[in-house]
Steps between C-alpha positions, in 0.01 A plus 500: 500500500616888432429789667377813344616845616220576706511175685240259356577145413511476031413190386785259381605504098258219333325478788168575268337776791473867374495825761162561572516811336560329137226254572268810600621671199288309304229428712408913486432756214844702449530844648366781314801716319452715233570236215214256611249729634163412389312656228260741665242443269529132609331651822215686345413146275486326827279738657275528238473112429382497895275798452343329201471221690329671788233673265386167409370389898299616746537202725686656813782221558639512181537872505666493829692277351633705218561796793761277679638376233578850382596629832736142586665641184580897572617403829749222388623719154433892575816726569536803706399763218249734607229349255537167687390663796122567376343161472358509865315842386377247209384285752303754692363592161372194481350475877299813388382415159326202687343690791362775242353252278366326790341877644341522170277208504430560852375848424385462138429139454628235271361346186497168648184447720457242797259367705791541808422836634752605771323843611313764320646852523254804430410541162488833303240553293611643135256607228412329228745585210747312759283174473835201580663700720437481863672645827486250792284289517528076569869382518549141387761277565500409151553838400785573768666208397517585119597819580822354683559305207504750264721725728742242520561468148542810486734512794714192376571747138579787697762252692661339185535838341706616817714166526614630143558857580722335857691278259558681200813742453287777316840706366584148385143426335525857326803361290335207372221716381441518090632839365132641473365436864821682646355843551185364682688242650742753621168651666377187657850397671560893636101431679603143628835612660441825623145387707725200699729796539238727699404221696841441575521825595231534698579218717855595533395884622251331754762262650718791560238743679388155734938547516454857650218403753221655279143306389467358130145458560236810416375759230840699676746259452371425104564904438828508640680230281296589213697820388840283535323189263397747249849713474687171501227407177554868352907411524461161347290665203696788436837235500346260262362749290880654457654079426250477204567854356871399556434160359344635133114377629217535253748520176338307205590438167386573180230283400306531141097581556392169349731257743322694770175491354536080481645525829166673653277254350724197571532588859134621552357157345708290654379709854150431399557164424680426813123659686311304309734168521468548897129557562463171256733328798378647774094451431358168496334581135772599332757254520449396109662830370697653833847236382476598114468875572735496780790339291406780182479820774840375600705418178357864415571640775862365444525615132361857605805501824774387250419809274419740771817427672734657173418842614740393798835620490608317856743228542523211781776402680519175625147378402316259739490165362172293558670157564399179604432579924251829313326242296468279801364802724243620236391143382384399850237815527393372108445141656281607772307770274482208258372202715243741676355649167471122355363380858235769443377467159494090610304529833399859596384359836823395649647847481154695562370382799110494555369827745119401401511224661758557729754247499831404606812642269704195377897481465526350142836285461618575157410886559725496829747340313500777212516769717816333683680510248514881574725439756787360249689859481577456854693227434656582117537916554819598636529607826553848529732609780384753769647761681528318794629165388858452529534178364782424259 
């Protein structure tokens, strides 16, 4: 046996036993660097395959599936960048898009009736032009319980939408953007990283006045680290704005009127056709057309990108690749939005459960299986390293 420096006990030459740092080597996904960082639009394909898969249930256990699923992921693959920070506000979003859906049919009703009346709240009587609409009244459990539903779907979109915007790099997403979204992408990335900012800064001017003995709670407190928030935003603005003067921003080159002519009517067809393509996935009756028209909005849409982007005069450096762990990431959001879709045009029942009658929500196998395999970029993504992990 041979000593290493610090002490420990190496294994003998052809003994066959590896450190245990080799063998975990290939046991975990590789530390993020900048060469194999994922693609961030890897993120935003696997958030959208589990928000597509979310608008397709109702049933309660399956969503809340699709929630921790998404969260088990930001926690094990987020960074320290301010935009990492906001998915708990996402979360919150969430908690209150439920409880105002669910004050709604309490107050105005719900389309679904019931025989299960709960309690009746004073009703309002409203003329006659208003004949459907009501104002109190008899609240059903039927009604309460479709609401929740509802508000949970709704909830679960909000939540994959903000386990993209945790995960996501959005300078890093701006790159890989074709040459004729760059001035409203550009727009979009400036609103996603300067609102974690606020926040940011918010909390950090809070901590420091419960620092100095002084409440963060009140109207008072709210107007005293609101003027510092809003010149730290006016600094941030007025910097940014100077980089993209600096930088040549909103140069174009010269394109003749009939390439931008087909460009308009490429890119606005293929938009349409994208609309139409969705509502034909989306609604029950429209699944005969929704594939056809969403594959012709999109190879339009494409066409009408690839000409729009020769008015840009910008160059990358160091393009993201979309390799093989990006193709993993975004194919396991596809598979669940897949699966579910399928499930639903085979058996609406097992993804819909019943509210007239009431009945018990079930926990379909294959469907819990499809949505697991949202978890695989927790185990394929790199892992990126924090500020706080010393690790070599």
């Amino acid at each position: 046996m041979n000593r290493t420096p610090s002490g420990t006990v190496a294994p003998a030459p052809g003994s066959g036993a590896a450190p245990a740092a080799v063998r975990g080597r290939w046991l975990r996904a590789p530390e993020a660097t900048r060469a194999n960082a994922l693609h961030s639009g890897a993120w935003w394909l696997w958030a959208l395959g589990l928000a597509t898969a979310a608008s397709r249930t109702t049933n309660p256990l399956l969503l809340a599936l699709i929630v921790t699923v998404a969260g088990y992921v930001v926690a094990a693959r987020r960074t320290d960048a301010p935009w990492a920070r906001a998915f708990r506000f996402f979360l919150v979003l969430g908690a209150v898009v439920v409880v105002v859906r669910v004050v709604f049919a309490l107050l105005l009703g719900s389309p679904v009736g019931g025989t299960t009346v709960l309690f009746t709240l004073p009703e309002v009587p409203l003329p006659e032009w208003a004949q459907g609409v009501r104002i109190g009244g008899r609240v059903t459990a039927e009604g309460l319980l479709f609401a929740a539903y509802d508000g949970l779907r709704l909830a679960t979109l909000l939540i994959c939408l903000g386990a993209a915007n945790a995960l996501a790099n959005p300078a890093r997403l701006l790159k890989s953007l074709p040459g004729a979204l760059y001035e409203a992408g550009v727009a979009v990335v400036v609103a996603l990283t300067f609102a974690p900012q606020l926040i940011a800064d918010l909390l950090r001017l809070r901590s420091a006045r419960r620092l100095r003995g002084r409440s963060d709670k009140g109207i008072r407190s709210v107007l005293a680290v609101a003027m510092p928030v809003l010149e730290g935003a006016l600094e941030r603005s007025v910097a940014l704005a100077a980089a993209m003067d600096a930088r040549g921003y909103g140069r174009t080159a010269a394109v003749p009127p009939a390439v931008r002519r087909t460009t308009t009517a490429l890119t606005l067809g293929g938009l349409l056709g994208i609309c139409a393509g969705t509502y034909g996935l989306l609604a029950a009756e429209g699944a005969g057309f929704g594939a056809p028209l969403m594959a012709g909005g999109v190879l339009l849409a494409m066409g009408g990108l690839w000409l729009g982007g020769r008015r840009s005069v910008r160059t990358r450096y160091r393009p993201d690749r979309f390799g093989a762990r990006a193709w993993l990431v975004s194919g396991s959001g596809a598979v669940a939005a897949a699966w579910l879709i399928h499930a639903g045009a085979a058996d609406p029942s097992v993804l819909h459960p019943s509210v007239v009658p009431l009945s018990a929500p079930g926990f379909p196998p294959a469907a819990v299986a499809a949505v697991l395999t949202g978890l695989l970029p927790a185990v394929v993504a790199p892992v990126p390293r924090r500020s706080g992990d010393t690790s070599p």
